[in-house]
Backbone and ligand atoms as CSV (ligand in chain L), in Angstrom:
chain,resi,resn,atom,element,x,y,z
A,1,UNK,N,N,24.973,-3.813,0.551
A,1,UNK,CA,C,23.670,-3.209,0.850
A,1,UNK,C,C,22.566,-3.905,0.032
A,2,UNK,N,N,21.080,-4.095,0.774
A,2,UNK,CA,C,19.924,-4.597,-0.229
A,2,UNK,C,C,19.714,-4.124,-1.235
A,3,UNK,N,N,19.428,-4.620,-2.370
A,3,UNK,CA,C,18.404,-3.528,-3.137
A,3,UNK,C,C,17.628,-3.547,-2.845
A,4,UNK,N,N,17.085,-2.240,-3.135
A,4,UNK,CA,C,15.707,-1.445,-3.019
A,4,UNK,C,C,14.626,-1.418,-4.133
A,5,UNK,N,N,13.353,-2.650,-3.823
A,5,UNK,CA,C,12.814,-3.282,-4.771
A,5,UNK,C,C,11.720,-1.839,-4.813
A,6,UNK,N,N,11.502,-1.027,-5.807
A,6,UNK,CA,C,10.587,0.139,-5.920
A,6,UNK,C,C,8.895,-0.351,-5.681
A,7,UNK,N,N,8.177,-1.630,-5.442
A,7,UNK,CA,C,6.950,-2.108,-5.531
A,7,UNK,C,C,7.141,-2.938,-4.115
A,8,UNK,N,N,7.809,-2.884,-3.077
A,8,UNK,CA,C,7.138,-3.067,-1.994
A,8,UNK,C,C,6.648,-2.441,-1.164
A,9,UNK,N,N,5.607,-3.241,-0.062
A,9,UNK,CA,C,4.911,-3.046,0.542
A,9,UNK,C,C,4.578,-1.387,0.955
A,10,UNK,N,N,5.625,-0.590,1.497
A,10,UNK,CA,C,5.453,0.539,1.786
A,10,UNK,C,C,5.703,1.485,1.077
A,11,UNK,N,N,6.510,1.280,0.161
A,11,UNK,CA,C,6.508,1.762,-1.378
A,11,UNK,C,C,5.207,2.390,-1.946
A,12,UNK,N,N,4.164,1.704,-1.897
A,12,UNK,CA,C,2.752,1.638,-2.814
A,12,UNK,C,C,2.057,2.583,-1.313
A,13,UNK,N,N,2.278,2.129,-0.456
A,13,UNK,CA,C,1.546,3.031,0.653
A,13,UNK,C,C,1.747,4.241,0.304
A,14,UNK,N,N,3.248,4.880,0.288
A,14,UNK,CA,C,3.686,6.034,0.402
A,14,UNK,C,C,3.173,6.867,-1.331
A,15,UNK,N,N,2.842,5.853,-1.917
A,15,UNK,CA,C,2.569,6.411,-3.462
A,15,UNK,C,C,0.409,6.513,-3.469
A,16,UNK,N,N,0.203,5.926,-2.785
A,16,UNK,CA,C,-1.137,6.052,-2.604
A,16,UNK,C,C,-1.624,4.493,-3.007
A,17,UNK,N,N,-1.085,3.764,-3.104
A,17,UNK,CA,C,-1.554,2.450,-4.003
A,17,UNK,C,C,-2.461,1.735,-3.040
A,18,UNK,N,N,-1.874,1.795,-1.443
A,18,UNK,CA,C,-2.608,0.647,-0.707
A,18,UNK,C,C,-2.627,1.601,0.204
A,19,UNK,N,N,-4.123,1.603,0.828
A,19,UNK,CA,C,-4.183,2.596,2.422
A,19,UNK,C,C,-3.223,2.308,3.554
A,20,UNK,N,N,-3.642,3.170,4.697
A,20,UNK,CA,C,-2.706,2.508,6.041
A,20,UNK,C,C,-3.627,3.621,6.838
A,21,UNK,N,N,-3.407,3.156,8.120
A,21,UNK,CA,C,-3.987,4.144,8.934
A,21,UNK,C,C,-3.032,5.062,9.392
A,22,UNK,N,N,-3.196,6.728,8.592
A,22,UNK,CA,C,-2.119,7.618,8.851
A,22,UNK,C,C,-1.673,8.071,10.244
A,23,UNK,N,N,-1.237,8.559,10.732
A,23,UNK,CA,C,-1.383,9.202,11.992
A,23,UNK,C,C,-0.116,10.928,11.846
A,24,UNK,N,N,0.690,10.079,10.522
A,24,UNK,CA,C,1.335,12.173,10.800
A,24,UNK,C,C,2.228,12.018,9.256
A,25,UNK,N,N,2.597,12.944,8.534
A,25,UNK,CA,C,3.029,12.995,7.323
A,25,UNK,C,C,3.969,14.174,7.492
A,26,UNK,N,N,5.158,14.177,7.152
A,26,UNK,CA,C,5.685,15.244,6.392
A,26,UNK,C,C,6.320,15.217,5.280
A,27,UNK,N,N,7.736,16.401,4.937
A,27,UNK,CA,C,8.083,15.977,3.173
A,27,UNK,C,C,9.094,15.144,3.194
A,28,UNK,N,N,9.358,14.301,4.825
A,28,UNK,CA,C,10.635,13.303,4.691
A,28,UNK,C,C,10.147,11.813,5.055
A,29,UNK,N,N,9.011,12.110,5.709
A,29,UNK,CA,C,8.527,10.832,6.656
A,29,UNK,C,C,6.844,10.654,6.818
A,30,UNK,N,N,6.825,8.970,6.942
A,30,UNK,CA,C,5.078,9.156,6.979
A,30,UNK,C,C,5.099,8.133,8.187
A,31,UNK,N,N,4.044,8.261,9.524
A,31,UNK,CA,C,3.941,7.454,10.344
A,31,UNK,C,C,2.633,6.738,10.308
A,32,UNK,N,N,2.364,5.120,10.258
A,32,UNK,CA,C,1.117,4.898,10.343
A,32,UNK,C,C,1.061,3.368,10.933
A,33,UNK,N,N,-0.280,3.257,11.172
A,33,UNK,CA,C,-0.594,1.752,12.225
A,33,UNK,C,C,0.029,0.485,11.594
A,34,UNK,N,N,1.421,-0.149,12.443
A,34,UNK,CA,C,1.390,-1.469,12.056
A,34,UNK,C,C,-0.161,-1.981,12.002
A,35,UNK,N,N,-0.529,-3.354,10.552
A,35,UNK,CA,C,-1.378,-3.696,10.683
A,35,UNK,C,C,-1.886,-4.924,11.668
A,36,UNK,N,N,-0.556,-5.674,11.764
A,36,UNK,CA,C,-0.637,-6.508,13.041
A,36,UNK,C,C,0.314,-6.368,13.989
A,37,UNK,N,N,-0.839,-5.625,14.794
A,37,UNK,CA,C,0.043,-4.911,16.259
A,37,UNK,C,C,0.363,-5.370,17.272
A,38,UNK,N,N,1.443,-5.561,17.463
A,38,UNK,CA,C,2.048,-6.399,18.580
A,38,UNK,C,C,1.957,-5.960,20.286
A,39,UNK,N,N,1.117,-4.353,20.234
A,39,UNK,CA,C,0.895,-3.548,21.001
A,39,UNK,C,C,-0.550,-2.281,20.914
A,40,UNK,N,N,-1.570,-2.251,21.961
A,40,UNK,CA,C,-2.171,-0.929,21.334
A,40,UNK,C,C,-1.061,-0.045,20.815
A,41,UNK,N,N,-1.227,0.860,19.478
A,41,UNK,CA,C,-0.795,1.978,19.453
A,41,UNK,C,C,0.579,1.412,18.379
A,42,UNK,N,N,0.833,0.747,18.295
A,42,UNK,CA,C,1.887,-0.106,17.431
A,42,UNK,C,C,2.341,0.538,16.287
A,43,UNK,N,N,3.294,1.266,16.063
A,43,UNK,CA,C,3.446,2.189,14.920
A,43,UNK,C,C,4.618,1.944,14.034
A,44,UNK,N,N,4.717,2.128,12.941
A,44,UNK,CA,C,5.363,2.439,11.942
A,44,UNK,C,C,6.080,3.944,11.275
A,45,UNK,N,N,7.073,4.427,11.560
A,45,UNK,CA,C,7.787,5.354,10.760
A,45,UNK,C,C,8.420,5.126,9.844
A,46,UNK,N,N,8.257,5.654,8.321
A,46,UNK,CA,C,8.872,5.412,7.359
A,46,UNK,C,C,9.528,6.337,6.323
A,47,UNK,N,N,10.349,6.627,6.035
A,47,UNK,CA,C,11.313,7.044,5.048
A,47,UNK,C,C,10.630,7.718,4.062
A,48,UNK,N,N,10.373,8.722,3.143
A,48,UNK,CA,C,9.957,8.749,1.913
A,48,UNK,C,C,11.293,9.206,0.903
A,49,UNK,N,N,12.471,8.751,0.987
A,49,UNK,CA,C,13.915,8.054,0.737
A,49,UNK,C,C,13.590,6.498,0.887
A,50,UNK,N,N,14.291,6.909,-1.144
A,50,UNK,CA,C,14.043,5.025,-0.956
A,50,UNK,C,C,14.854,4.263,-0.688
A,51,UNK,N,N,14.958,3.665,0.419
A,51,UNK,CA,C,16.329,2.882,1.420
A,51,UNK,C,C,15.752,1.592,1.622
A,52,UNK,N,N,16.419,0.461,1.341
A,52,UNK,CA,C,15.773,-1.105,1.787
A,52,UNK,C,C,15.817,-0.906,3.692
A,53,UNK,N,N,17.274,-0.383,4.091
A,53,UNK,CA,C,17.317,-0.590,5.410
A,53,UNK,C,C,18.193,0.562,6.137
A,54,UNK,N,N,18.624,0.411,7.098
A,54,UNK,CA,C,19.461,1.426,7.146
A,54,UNK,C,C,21.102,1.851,6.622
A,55,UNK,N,N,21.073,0.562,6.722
A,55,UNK,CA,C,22.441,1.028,5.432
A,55,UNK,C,C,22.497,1.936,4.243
A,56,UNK,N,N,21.111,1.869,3.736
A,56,UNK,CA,C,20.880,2.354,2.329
A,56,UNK,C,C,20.973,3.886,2.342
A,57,UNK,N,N,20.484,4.767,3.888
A,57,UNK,CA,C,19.850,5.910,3.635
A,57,UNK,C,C,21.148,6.871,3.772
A,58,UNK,N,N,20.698,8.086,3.566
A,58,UNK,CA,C,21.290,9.295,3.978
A,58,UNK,C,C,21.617,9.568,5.429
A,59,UNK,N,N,22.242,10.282,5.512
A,59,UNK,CA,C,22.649,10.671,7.354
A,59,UNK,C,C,21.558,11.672,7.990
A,60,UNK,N,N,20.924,12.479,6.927
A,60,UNK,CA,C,20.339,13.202,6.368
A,60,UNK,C,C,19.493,12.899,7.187
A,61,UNK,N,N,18.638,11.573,6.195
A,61,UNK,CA,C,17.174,11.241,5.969
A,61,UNK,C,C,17.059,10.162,7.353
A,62,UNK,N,N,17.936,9.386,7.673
A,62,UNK,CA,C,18.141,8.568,8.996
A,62,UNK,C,C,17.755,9.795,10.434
A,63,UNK,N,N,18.648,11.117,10.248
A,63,UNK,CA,C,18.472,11.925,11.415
A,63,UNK,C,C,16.599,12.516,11.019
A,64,UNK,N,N,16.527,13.172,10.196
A,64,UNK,CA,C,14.883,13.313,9.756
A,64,UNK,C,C,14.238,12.466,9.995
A,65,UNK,N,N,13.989,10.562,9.832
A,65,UNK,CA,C,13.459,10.240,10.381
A,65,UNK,C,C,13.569,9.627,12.017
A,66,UNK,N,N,14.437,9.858,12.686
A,66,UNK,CA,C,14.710,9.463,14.032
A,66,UNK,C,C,13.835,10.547,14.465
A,67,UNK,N,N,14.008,11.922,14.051
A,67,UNK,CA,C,13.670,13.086,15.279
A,67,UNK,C,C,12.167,12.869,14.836
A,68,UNK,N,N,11.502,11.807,14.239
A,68,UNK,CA,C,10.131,11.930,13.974
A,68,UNK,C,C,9.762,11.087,15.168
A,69,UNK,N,N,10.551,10.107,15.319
A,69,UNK,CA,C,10.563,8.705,16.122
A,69,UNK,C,C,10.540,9.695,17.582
A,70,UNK,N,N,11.221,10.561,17.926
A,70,UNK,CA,C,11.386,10.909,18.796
A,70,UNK,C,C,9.930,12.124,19.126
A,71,UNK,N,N,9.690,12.439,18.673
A,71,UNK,CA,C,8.993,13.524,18.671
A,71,UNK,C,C,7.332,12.480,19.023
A,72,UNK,N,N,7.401,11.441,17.733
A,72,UNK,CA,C,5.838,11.070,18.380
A,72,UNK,C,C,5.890,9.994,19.268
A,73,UNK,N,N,7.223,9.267,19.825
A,73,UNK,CA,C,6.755,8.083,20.360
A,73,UNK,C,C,6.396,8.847,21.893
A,74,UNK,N,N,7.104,9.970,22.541
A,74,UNK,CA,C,5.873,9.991,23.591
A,74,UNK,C,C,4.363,10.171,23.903
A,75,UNK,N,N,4.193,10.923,22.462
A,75,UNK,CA,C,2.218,11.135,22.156
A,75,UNK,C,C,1.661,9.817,21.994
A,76,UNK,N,N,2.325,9.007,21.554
A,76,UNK,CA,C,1.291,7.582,21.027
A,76,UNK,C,C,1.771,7.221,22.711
A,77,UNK,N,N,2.726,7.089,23.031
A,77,UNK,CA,C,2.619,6.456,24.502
A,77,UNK,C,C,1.428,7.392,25.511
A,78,UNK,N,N,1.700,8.504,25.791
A,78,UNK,CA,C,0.373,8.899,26.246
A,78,UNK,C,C,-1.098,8.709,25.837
A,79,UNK,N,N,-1.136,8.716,24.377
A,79,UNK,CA,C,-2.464,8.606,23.538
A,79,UNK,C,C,-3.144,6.990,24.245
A,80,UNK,N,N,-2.378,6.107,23.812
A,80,UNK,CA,C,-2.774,4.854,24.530
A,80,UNK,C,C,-2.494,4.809,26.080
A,81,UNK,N,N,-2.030,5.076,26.907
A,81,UNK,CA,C,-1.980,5.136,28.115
A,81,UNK,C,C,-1.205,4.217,28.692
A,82,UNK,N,N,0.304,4.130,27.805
A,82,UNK,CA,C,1.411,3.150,27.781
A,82,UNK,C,C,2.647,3.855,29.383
A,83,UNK,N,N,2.736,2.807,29.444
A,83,UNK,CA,C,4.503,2.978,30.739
A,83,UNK,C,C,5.704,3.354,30.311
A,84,UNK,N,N,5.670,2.781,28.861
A,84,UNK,CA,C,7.208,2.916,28.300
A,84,UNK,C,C,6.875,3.034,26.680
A,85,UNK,N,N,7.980,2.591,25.963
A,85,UNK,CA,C,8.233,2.487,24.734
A,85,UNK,C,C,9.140,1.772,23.950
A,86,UNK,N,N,8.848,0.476,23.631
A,86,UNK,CA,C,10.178,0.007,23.022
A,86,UNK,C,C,10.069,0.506,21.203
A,87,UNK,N,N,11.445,1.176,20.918
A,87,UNK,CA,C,11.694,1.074,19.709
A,87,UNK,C,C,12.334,-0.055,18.932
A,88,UNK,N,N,12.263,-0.336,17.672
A,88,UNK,CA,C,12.590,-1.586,17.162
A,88,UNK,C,C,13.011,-1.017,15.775
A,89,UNK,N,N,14.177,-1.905,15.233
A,89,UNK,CA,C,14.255,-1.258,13.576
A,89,UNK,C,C,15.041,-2.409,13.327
A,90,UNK,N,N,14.369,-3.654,12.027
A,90,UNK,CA,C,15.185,-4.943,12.050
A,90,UNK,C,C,15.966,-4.317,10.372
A,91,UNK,N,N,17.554,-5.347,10.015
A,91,UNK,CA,C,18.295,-5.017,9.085
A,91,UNK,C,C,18.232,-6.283,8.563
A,92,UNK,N,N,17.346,-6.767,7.410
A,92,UNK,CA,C,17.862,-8.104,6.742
A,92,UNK,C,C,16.809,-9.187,7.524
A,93,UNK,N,N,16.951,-10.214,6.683
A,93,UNK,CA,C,16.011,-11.303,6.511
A,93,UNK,C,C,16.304,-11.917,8.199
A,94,UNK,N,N,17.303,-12.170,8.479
A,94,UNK,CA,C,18.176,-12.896,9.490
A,94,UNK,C,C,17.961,-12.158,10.337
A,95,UNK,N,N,17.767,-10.575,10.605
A,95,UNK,CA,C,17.292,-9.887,11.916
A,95,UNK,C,C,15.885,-9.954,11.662
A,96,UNK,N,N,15.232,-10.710,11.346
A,96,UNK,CA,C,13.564,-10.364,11.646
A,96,UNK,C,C,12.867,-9.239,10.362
A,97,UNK,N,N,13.407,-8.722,9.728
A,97,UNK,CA,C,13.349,-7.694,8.654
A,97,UNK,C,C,12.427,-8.304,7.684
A,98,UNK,N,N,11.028,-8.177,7.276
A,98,UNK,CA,C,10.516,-8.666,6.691
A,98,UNK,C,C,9.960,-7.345,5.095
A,99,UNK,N,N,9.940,-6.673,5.354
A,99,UNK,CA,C,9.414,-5.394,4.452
A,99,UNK,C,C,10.912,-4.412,4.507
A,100,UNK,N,N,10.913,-4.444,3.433
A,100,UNK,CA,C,12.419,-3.779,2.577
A,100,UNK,C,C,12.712,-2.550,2.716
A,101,UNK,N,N,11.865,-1.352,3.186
A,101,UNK,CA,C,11.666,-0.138,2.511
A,101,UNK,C,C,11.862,0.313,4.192
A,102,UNK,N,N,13.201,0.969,4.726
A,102,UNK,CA,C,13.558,1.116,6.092
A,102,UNK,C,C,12.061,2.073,6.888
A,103,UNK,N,N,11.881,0.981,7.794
A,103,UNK,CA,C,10.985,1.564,9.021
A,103,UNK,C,C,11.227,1.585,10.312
A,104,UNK,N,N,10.844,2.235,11.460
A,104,UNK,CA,C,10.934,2.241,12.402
A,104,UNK,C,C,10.016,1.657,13.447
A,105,UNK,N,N,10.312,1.026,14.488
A,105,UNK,CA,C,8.248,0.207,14.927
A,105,UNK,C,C,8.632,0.863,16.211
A,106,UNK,N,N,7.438,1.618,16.948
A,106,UNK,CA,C,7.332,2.408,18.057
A,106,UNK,C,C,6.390,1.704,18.614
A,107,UNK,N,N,6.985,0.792,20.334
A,107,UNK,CA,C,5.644,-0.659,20.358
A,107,UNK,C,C,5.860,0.589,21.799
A,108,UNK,N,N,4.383,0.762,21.928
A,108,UNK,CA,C,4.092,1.231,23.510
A,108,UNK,C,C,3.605,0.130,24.543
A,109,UNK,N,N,4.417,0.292,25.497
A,109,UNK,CA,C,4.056,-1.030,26.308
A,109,UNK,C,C,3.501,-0.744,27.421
A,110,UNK,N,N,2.850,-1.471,28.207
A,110,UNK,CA,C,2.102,-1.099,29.394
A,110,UNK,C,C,3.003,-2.120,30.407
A,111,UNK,N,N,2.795,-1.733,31.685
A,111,UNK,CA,C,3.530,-2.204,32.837
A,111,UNK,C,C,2.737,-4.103,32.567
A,112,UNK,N,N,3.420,-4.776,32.756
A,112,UNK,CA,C,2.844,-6.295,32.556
A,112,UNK,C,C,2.532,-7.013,31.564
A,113,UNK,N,N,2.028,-6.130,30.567
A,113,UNK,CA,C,1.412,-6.690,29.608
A,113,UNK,C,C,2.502,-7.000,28.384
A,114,UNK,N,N,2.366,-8.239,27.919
A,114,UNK,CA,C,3.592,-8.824,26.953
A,114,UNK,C,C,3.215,-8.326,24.975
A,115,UNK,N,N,4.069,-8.148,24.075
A,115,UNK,CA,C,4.428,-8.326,23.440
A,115,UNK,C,C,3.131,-8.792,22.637
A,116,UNK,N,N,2.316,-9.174,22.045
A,116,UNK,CA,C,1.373,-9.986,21.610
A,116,UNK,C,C,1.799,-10.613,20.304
A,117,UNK,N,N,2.246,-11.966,20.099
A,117,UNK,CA,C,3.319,-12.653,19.232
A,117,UNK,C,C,2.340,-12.345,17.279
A,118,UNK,N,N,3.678,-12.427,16.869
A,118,UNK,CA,C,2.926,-12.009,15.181
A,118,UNK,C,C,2.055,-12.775,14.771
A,119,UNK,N,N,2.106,-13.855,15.386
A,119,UNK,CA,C,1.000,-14.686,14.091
A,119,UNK,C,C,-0.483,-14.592,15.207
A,120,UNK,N,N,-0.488,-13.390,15.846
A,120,UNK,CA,C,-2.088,-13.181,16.161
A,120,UNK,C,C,-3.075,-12.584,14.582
A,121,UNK,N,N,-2.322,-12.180,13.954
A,121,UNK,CA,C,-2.669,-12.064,12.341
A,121,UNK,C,C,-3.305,-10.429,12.553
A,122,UNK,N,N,-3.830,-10.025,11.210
A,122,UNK,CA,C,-4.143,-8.533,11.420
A,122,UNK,C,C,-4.904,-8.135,12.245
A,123,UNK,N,N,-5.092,-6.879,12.669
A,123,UNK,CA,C,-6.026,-6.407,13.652
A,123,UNK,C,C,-7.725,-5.914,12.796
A,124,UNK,N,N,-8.382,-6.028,13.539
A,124,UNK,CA,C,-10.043,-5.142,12.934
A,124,UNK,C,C,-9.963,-4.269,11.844
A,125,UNK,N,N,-9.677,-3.628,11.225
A,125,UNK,CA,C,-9.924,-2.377,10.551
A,125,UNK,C,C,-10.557,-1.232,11.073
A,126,UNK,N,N,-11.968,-1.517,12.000
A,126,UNK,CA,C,-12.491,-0.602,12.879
A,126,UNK,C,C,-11.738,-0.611,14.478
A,127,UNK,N,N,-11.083,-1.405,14.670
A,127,UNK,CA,C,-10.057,-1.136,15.996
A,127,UNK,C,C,-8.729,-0.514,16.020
A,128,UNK,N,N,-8.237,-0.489,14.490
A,128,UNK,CA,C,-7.042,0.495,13.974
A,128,UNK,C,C,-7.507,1.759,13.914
A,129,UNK,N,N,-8.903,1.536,13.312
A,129,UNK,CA,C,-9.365,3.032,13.253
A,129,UNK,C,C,-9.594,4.065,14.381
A,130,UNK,N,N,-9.844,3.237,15.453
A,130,UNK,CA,C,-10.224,3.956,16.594
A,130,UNK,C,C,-9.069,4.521,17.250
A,131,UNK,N,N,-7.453,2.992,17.081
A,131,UNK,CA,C,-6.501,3.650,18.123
A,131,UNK,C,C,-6.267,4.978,17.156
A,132,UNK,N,N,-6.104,4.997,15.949
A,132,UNK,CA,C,-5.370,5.836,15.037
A,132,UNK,C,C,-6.160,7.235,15.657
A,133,UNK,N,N,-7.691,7.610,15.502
A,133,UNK,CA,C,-8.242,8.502,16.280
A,133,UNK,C,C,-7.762,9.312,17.308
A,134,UNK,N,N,-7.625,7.928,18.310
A,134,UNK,CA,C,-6.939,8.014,19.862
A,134,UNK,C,C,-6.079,8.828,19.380
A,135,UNK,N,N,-4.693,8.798,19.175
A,135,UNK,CA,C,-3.371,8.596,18.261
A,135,UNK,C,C,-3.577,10.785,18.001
A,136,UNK,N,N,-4.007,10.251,16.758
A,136,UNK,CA,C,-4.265,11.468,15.692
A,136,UNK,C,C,-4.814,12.895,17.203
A,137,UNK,N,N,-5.427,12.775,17.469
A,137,UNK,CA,C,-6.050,13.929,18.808
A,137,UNK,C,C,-5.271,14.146,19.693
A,138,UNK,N,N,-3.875,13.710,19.536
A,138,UNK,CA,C,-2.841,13.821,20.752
A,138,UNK,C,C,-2.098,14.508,20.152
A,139,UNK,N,N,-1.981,14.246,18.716
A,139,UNK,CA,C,-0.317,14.692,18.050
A,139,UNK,C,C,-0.877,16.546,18.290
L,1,AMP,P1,P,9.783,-5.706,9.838
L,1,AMP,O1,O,9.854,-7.092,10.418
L,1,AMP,O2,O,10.519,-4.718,10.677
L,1,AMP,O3,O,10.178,-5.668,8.382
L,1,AMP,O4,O,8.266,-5.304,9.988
L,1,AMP,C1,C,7.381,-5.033,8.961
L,1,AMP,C2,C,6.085,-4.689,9.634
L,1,AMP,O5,O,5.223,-4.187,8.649
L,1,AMP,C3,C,5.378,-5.848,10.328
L,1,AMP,O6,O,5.200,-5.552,11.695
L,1,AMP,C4,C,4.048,-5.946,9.591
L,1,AMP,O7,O,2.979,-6.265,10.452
L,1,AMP,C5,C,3.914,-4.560,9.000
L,1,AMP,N1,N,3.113,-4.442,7.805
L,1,AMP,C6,C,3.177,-5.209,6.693
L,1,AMP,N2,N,2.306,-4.783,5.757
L,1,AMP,C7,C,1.676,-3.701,6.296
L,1,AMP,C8,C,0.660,-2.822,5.833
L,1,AMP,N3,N,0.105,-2.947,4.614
L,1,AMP,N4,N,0.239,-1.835,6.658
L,1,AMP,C9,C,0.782,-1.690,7.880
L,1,AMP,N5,N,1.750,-2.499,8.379
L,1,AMP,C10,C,2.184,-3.486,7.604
C-alpha cells in the first residue's frame, strides 16, 4: 500500500490551507470542483480518512464515500444538463493517479461532446464559480 504523505494536495484543502470550490461537506466526505475540468461540472469526492488510494481505506469509509458518489452524481448531471456520467477513481502513478489522498472524479458528459484532454490547464476561477453555483442550487 502507498504511504499517505499528510501535506498533499487535498490534505491542506480538507484542513483549510488551500480553497476549492465546495459544493457539499459532511463528517466523512467533502465534494468539490476539479480545478482542471475535463467536463462542465467535473467533480471531486474525497475522503476525510487519510487513505493514499483505495487500498488504504476502511470498508467503512470506501462505502461512506461511494453513497456520496452516488447520491450527487445525478444532481451535478442534471445541474449541468449532462446525458450520462462517467465515474473515474485512478490507483498509483501507472493508473493515471496523480494526487495521493483517495478521490473520486464524477465527469458529466453530454451526448457528443468529448472528454476535454488535461493539459487544457486550469479553468477561470469565475467559471468554477458559476458551475459550483449551478451545482450548489440543485443539491
Ligand atoms: P488523479 O489523476 O485521479 O490523481 O486526479 C487528481 C485531480 O485533482 C486532477 O484531475 C487535478 O486536476 C485535480 N486537482 C489537483 N489539484 C487540485 C486543486 N487544488 N483543486 C481541485 N482539483 C485539483
Amino acid at each position: 500500500m502507498a504511504a499517505y504523505d499528510p501535506d498533499n494536495i487535498f490534505a491542506k484543502i480538507l484542513k483549510g490551507e488551500i480553497p476549492c470550490h465546495k459544493l457539499y461537506e459532511d463528517a466523512d466526505t467533502l465534494a468539490f470542483l476539479d480545478i482542471i475540468p475535463r467536463t462542465e461540472g467535473h467533480t471531486l469526492v474525497i475522503t476525510k480518512e487519510s487513505a493514499p488510494d483505495l487500498f488504504g481505506i476502511s470498508p467503512q469509509g470506501l462505502g461512506k464515500l461511494m453513497a456520496v458518489v452516488q447520491t450527487l452524481a445525478p444532481k451535478i448531471k442534471t445541474a449541468v444538463g449532462a446525458d450520462g456520467v462517467l465515474i473515474q477513481q485512478f490507483n498509483g502513478a501507472a493508473a493515471g493517479q496523480t494526487v495521493f489522498h483517495l478521490h473520486v472524479h464524477i465527469l458529466p458528459i453530454k451526448d457528443g461532446v468529448p472528454l476535454r484532454p488535461q493539459e487544457t490547464g486550469m479553468a477561470e476561477p469565475d467559471a468554477l464559480a458559476m458551475t459550483a453555483e449551478k451545482i450548489r442550487a440543485s443539491l
